[in-house]
SEGU-304530 format. One record per residue (C-alpha): x, y, z; residue in one letter. Coordinates in nm, 3 decimals. Layout:
<rs>
       c1       c2       c3  type
        X        Y        Z     a
...
</rs>
This chain:
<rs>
       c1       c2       c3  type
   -4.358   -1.686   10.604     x
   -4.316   -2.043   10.516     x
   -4.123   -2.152   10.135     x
   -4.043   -2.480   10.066     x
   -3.980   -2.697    9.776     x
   -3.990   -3.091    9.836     x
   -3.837   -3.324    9.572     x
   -4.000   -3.679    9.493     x
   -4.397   -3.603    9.530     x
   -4.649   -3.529    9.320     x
   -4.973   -3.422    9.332     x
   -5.244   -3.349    9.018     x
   -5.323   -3.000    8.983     x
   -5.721   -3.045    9.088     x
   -5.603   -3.202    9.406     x
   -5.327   -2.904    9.480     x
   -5.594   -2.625    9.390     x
   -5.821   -2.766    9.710     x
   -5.513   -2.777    9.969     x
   -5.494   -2.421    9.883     x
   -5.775   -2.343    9.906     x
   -5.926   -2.523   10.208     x
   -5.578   -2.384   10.391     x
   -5.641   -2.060   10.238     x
   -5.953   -2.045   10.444     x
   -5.781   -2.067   10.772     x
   -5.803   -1.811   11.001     x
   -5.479   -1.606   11.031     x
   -5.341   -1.754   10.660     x
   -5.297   -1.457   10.454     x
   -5.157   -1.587   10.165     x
   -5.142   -1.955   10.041     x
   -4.979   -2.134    9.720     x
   -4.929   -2.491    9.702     x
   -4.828   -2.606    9.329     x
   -4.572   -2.787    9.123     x
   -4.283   -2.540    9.062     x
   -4.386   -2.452    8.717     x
   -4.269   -2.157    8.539     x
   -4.629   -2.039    8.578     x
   -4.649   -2.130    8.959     x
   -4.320   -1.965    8.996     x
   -4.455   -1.645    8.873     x
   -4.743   -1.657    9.081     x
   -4.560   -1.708    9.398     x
   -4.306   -1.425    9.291     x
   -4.631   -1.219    9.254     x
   -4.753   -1.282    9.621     x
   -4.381   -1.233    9.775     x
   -4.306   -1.575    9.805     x
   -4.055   -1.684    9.579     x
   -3.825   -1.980    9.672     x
   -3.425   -1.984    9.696     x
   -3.229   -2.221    9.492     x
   -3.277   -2.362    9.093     x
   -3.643   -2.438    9.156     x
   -3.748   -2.790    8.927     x
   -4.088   -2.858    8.768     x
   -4.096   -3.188    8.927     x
   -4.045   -3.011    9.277     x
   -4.342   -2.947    9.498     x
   -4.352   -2.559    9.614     x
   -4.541   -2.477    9.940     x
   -4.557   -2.080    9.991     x
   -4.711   -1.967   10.321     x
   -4.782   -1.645   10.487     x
   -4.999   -1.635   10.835     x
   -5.016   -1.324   11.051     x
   -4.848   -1.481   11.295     x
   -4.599   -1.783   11.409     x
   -4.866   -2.019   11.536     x
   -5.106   -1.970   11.235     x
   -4.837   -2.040   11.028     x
   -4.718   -2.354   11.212     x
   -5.076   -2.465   11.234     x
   -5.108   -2.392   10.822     x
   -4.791   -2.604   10.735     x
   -4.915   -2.876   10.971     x
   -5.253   -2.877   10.775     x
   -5.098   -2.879   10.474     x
   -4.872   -3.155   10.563     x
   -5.216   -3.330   10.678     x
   -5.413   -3.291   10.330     x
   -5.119   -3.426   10.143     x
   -5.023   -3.726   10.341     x
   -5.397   -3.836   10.303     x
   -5.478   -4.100   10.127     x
   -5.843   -4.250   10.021     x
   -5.949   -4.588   10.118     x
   -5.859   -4.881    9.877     x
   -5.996   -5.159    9.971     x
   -5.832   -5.523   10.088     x
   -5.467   -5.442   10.183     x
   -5.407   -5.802    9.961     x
   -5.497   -5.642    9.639     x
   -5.190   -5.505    9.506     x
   -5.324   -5.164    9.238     x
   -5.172   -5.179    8.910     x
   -4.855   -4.965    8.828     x
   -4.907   -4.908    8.477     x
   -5.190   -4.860    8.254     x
   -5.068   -5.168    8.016     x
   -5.093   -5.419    8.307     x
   -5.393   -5.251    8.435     x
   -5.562   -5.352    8.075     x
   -5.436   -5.659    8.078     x
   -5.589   -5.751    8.441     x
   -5.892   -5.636    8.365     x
   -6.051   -5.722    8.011     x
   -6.426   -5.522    8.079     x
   -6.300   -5.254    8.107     x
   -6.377   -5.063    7.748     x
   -6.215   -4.715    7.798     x
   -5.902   -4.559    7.942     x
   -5.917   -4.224    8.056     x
   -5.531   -4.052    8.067     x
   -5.465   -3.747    8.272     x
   -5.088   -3.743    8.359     x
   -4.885   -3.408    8.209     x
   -4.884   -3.330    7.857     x
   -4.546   -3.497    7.790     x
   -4.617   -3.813    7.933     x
   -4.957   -3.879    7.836     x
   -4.879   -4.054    7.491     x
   -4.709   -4.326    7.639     x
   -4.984   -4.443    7.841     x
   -5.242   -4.410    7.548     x
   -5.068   -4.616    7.336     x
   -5.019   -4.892    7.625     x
   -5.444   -4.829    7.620     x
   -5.455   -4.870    7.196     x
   -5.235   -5.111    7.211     x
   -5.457   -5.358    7.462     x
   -5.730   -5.278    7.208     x
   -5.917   -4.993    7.416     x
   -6.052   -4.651    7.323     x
   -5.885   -4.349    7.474     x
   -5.974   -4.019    7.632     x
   -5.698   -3.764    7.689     x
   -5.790   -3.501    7.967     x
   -5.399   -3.416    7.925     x
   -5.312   -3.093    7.745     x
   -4.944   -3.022    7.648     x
   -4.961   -3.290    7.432     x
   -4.719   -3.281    7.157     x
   -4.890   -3.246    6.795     x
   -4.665   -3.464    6.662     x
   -4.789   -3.742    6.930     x
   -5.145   -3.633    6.913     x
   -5.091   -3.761    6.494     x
   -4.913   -4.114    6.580     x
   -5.175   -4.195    6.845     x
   -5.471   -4.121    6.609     x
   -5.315   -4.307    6.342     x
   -5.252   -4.595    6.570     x
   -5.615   -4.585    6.705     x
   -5.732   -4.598    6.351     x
   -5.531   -4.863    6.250     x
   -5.662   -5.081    6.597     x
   -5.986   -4.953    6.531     x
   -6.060   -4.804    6.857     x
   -6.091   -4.397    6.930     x
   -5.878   -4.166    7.079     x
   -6.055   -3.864    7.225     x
   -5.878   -3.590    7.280     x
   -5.596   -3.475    7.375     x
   -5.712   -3.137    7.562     x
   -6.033   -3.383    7.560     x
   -6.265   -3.220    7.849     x
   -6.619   -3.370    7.765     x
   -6.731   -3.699    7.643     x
   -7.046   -3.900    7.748     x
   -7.016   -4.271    7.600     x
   -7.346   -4.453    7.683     x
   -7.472   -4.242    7.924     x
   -7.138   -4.234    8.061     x
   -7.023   -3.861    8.174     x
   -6.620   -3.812    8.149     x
   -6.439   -3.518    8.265     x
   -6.720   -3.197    8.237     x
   -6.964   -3.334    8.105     x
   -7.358   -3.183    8.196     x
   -7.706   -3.417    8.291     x
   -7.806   -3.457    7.988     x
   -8.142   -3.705    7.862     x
   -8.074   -3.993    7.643     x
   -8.174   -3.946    7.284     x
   -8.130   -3.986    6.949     x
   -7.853   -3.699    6.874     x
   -7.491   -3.845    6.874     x
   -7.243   -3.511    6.840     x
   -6.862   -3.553    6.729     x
   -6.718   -3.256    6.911     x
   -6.380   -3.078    6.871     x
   -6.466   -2.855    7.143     x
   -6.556   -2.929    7.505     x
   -6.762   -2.625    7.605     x
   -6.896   -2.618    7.236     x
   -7.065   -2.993    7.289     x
   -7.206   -2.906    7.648     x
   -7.394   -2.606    7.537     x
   -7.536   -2.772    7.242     x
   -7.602   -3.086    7.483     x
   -7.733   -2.872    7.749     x
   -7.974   -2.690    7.452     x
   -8.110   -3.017    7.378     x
   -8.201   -3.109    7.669     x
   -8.413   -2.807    7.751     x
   -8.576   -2.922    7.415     x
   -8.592   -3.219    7.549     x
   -8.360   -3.403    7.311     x
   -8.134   -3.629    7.437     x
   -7.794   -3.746    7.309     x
   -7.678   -4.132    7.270     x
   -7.293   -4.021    7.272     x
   -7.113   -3.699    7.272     x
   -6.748   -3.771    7.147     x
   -6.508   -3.543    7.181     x
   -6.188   -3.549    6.989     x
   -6.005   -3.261    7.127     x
   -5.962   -2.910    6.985     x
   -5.672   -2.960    6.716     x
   -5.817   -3.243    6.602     x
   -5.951   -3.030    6.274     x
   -5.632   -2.855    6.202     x
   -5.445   -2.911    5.907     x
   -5.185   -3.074    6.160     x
   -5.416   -3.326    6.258     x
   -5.604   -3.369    5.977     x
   -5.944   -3.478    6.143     x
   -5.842   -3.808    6.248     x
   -6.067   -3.874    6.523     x
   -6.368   -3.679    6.358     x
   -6.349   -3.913    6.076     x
   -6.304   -4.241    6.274     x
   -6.604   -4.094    6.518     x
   -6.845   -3.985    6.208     x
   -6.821   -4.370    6.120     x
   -6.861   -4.498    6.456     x
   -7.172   -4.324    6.523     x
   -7.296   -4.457    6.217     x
   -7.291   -4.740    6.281     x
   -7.469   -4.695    6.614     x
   -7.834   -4.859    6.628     x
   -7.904   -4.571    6.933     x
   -7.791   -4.249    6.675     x
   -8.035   -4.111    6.462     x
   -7.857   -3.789    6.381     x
   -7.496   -3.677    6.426     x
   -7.399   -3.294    6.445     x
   -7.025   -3.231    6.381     x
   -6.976   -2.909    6.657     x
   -6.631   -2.772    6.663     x
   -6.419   -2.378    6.650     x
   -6.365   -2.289    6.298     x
   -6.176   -2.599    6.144     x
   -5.907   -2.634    5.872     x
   -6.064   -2.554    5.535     x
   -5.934   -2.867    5.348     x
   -6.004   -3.046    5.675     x
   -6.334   -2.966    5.680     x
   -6.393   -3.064    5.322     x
   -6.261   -3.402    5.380     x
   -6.549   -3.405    5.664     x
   -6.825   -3.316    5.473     x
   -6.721   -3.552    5.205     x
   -6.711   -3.882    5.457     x
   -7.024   -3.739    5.599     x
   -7.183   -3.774    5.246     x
   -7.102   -4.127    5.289     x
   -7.310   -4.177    5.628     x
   -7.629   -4.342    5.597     x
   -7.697   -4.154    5.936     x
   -7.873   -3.783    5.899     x
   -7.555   -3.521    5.937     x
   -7.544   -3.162    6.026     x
   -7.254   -2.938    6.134     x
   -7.245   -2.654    6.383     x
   -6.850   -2.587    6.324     x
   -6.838   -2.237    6.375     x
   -6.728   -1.968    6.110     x
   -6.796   -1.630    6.020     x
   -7.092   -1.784    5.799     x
   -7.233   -1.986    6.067     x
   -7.133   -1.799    6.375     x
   -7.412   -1.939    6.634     x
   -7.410   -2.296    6.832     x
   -7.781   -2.175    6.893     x
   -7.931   -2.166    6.551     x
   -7.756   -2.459    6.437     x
   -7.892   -2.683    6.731     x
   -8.247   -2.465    6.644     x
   -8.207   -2.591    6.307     x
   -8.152   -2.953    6.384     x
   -8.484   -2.916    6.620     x
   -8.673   -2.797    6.318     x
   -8.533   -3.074    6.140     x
   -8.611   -3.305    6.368     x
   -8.991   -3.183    6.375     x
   -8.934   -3.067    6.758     x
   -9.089   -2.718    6.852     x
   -8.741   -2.502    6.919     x
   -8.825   -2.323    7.291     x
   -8.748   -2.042    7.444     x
   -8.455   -2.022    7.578     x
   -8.470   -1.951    7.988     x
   -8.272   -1.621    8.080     x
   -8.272   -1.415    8.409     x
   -8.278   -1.053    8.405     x
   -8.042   -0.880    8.601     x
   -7.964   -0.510    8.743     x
   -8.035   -0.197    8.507     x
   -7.740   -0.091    8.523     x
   -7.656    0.191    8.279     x
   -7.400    0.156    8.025     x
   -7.121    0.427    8.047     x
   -7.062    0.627    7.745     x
   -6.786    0.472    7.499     x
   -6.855    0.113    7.663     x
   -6.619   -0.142    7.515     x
   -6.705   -0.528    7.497     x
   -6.485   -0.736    7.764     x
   -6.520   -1.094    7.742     x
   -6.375   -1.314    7.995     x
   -6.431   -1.669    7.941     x
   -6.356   -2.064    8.044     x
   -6.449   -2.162    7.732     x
   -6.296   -2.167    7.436     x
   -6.548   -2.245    7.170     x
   -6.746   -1.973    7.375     x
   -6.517   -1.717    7.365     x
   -6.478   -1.833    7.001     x
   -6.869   -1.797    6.883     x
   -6.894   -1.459    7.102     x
   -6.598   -1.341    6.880     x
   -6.744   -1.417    6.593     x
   -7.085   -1.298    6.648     x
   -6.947   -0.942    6.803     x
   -6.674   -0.919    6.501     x
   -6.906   -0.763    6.212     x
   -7.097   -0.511    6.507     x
   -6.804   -0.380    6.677     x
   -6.485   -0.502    6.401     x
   -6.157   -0.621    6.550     x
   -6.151   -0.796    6.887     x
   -5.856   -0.874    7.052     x
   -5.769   -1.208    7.231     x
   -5.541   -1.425    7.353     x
   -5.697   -1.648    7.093     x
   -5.783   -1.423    6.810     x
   -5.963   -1.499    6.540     x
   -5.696   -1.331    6.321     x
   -5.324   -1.321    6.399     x
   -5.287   -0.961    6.417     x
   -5.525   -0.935    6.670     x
   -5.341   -1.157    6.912     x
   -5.340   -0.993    7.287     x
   -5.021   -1.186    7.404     x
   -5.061   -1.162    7.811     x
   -5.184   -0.811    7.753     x
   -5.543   -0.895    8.001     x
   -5.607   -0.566    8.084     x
   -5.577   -0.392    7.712     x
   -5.784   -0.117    7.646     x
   -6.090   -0.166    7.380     x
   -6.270   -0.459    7.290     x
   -6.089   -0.758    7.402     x
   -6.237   -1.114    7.506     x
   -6.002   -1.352    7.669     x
   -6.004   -1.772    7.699     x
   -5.877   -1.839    8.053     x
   -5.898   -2.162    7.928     x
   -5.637   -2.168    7.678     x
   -5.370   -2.445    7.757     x
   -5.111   -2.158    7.818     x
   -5.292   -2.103    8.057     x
   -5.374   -2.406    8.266     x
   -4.984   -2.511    8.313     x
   -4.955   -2.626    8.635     x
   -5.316   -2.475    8.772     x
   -5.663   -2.616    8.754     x
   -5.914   -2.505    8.430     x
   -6.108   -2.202    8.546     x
   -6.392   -2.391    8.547     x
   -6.251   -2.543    8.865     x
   -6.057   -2.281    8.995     x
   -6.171   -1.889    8.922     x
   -5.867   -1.748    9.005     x
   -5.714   -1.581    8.720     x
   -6.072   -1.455    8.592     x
   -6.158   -1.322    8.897     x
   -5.869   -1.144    8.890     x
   -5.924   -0.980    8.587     x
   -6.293   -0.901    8.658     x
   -6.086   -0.702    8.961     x
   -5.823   -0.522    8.706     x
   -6.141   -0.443    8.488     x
   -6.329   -0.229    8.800     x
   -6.005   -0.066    8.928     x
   -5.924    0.063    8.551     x
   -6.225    0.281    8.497     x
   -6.269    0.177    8.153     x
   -6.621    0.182    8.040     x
   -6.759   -0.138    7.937     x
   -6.968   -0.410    7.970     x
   -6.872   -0.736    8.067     x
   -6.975   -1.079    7.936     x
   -6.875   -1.428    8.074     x
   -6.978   -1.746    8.053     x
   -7.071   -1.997    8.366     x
   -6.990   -2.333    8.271     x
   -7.180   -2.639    8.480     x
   -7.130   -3.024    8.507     x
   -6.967   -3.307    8.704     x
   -6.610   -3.184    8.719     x
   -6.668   -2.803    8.775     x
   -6.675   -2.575    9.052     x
   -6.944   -2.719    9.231     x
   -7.066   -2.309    9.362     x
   -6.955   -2.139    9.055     x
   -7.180   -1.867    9.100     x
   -7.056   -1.817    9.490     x
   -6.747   -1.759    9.367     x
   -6.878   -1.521    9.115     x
   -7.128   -1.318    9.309     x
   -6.885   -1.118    9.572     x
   -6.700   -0.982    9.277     x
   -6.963   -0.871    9.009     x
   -7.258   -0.752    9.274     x
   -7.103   -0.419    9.352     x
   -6.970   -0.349    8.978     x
   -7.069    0.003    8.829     x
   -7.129   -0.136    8.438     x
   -7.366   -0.443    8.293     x
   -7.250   -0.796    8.338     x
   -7.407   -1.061    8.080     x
   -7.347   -1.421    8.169     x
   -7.404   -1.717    7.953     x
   -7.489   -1.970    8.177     x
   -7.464   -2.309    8.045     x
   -7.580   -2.607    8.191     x
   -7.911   -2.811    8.303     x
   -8.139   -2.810    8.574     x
   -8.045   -3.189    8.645     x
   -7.647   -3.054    8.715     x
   -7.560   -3.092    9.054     x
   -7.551   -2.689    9.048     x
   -7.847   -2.653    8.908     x
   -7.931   -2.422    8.645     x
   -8.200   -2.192    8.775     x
   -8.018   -2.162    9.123     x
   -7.667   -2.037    8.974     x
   -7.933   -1.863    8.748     x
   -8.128   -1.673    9.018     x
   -7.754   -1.626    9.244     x
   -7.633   -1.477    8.928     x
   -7.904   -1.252    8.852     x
   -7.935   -1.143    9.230     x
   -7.604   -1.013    9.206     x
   -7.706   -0.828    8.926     x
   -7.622   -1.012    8.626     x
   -7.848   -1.051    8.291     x
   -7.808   -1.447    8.267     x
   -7.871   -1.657    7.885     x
   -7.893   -2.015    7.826     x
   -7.781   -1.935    7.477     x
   -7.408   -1.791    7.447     x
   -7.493   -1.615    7.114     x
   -7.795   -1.457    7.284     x
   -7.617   -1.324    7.574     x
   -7.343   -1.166    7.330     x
   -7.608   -1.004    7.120     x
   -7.734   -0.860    7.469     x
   -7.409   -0.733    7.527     x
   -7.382   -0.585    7.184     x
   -7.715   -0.430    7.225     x
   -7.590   -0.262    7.580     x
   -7.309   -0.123    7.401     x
   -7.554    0.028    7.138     x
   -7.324   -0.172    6.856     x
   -7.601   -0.432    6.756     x
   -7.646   -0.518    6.395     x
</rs>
């Protein structure tokens, strides 16, 4: 067993995730965590036996080995060592690479857009270098105070540039793809989007239309809370509309603030462009219909969407819905279109306080969890990257004889897992109850739609392009359909 915590370096969580995992794959590593010592991390090496003497810091990088041996451990460390003492190519060794994001601006006036992911805390500072130099802003960071999130978008507004996010996953500007964005056409169709997983699927559902978007602007997920106040959505409703390439704009986002919302519909009335709204609510629960009804609008025949049907499994007596998700606008619309069938649904983001599931994953009854929620992701890669956490629960869920059937989603695009399904496969093909995935994404990905699609459905899972559709699938499993 190897622990060790190193002081001074620092290393992004994406880039952590693949040392462990590439050394993970060693022959004679048994057990592998290499992380910033976050509380999180901490727990996770304290769960594998590897915990690390001392007054372990944040800011300290923890390596946790176990091999089966002294060699294979030696050989692990050395690897490890190896992958983290790389470095990629820059270029001339005369060009010296900026410092700082400010000076970076100011070297380089083309440059349009700043894209920030540094931890939560810090992020602010460097967006406001970015406003300040008279550039637009995407935040990948999560963490981000509220309070922070408020003076940046103020101070964006004021500069008149944008700030996307914070918690700010997807954004294509141009025909630009940022963070997890999908291969999506060009087209009329600009979306403002307080939810990354909400604007792929409706991006990805246009596309098998074959609509294309100009833009897809995300302004991060509290950006319609009362906190916020919409400041983004606003400043992004009137920059579309003023886009030559936008025809429409659809507002997509979770359920938003209700006096927020009717400040949005009020500056949308002002829009000379064409504006529709797929926020979700217990009204309008479905990202499907509302991109059907913008089709219908548009005078484009609304398709079929693809699906792959799985194993015939049968559904065990007093099945329960379990929904383990990425996403959160996902685990969102399944919530609310499984609510008035089956009544209250836990979660770790409930639709209802009362119904909060704290840390309680493997709660009996009808529970669907966001893996994706920023409590989360401290210190570890989104599940879209790394599977980890859901893959463990998919695990709990089979060893705990509950009946049930289990939904998902699959969520494709530049910055995922690039196998997402390979992951998937070894732990749903041998599963006694019905798995439902909503699989979002386009054949133009660089996984591919139909070939997660057919991996998926190999294994045994019934596979949806639609989220809503797969969770009425589910619903009808369970026999609690409405």
């Amino acid at each position: 067993m190897h622990v060790s915590l190193r002081s001074g370096v620092y290393a992004d969580s994406v880039k952590l995730m693949q040392v462990s995992k590439t050394v993970g794959a060693r022959d004679g590593v048994v057990a592998v965590l290499v992380a910033m010592a976050t509380p999180l991390n901490l727990e996770l090496a304290a769960g594998m036996g590897l915990s690390p003497e001392g007054d372990p810091k944040p800011d300290q990088l923890l390596i946790a080995l176990r091999a089966t041996d002294d060699a294979e451990l030696a050989a692990a460390v050395t690897a490890v060592e190896a992958a983290l003492t790389a470095r990629e190519e820059r270029g001339s060794a005369d060009a010296i690479p900026p410092r700082t994001l400010g000076f970076a601006m100011g070297e380089d006036q083309d440059v349009p857009l700043a894209v920030i992911s540094v931890p939560g805390p810090y992020a602010v500072a460097e967006a406001m270098d970015a406003v300040a130099a008279g550039r637009s802003v995407l935040v990948f960071s999560d963490g981000v105070p509220v309070e922070h999130e408020v003076a940046l978008k103020q101070a964006a507004h004021e500069a008149g540039v944008l700030v996307m996010g914070p918690d700010c996953g997807t954004a294509i500007v141009s025909g630009v793809a940022l963070g997890f964005a999908n291969v999506v056409r060009p087209g009329p169709v600009g979306l403002v989007a307080a939810s990354g997983t909400g604007a792929q699927q409706v991006s990805c559902l246009l596309d098998m239309a074959g609509v294309g978007v100009s833009h897809v602007l995300g302004t991060g997920g509290r950006d319609l809370s009362a906190a916020v106040g919409g400041l983004a959505t606003l400043d992004a409703l009137r920059m579309l509309d003023a886009d030559d390439a936008t025809e429409r704009v659809l507002l997509v986002s979770k359920p938003p603030a209700p006096e927020v919302a009717a400040e949005v519909t009020r500056t949308a009335a002002e829009l000379g462009t064409v504006f529709s709204s797929a926020a979700l609510s217990a009204d309008s629960p479905d990202l499907t219909a509302a991109v059907e009804a913008l089709l219908r609008d548009m005078g484009t025949e609304v398709p079929a969407w693809p699906t792959r049907a799985g194993a015939d499994r049968p559904t065990p007596a007093g099945a329960v819905l379990k929904g383990f998700y990425s996403g959160g606008t996902l685990a969102d619309e399944a919530m609310l279109v499984a609510a008035p069938a089956l009544g209250d649904v836990r979660s770790n983001t409930p639709l209802k306080p009362e119904l909060d599931l704290g840390a309680e994953f493997g709660a009996t009854g009808h529970v669907v969890v966001d893996f994706g929620d920023d409590a989360l992701t401290v210190g570890r890669a989104h599940p879209m990257i790394d599977p980890t956490l859901r893959l463990e629960a998919v695990a709990g869920l089979a060893a705990s004889g509950e009946p049930a059937v289990l939904l998902m989603d699959v969520v494709l695009g530049y910055g995922a897992d690039p196998d997402p399904a390979g992951a998937l496969v070894p732990a749903i093909r041998d599963l006694a109850f019905p798995v439902v995935v909503a699989l979002v994404g386009t054949e133009g990905d660089p996984q591919g739609w139909s070939r997660q699609a057919d991996a998926l459905a190999a294994a045994g899972a019934h596979v949806f392009a639609s989220n809503s559709a797969a969770t009425r699938f589910a619903l009808d499993l369970i026999g609690a359909s409405k």
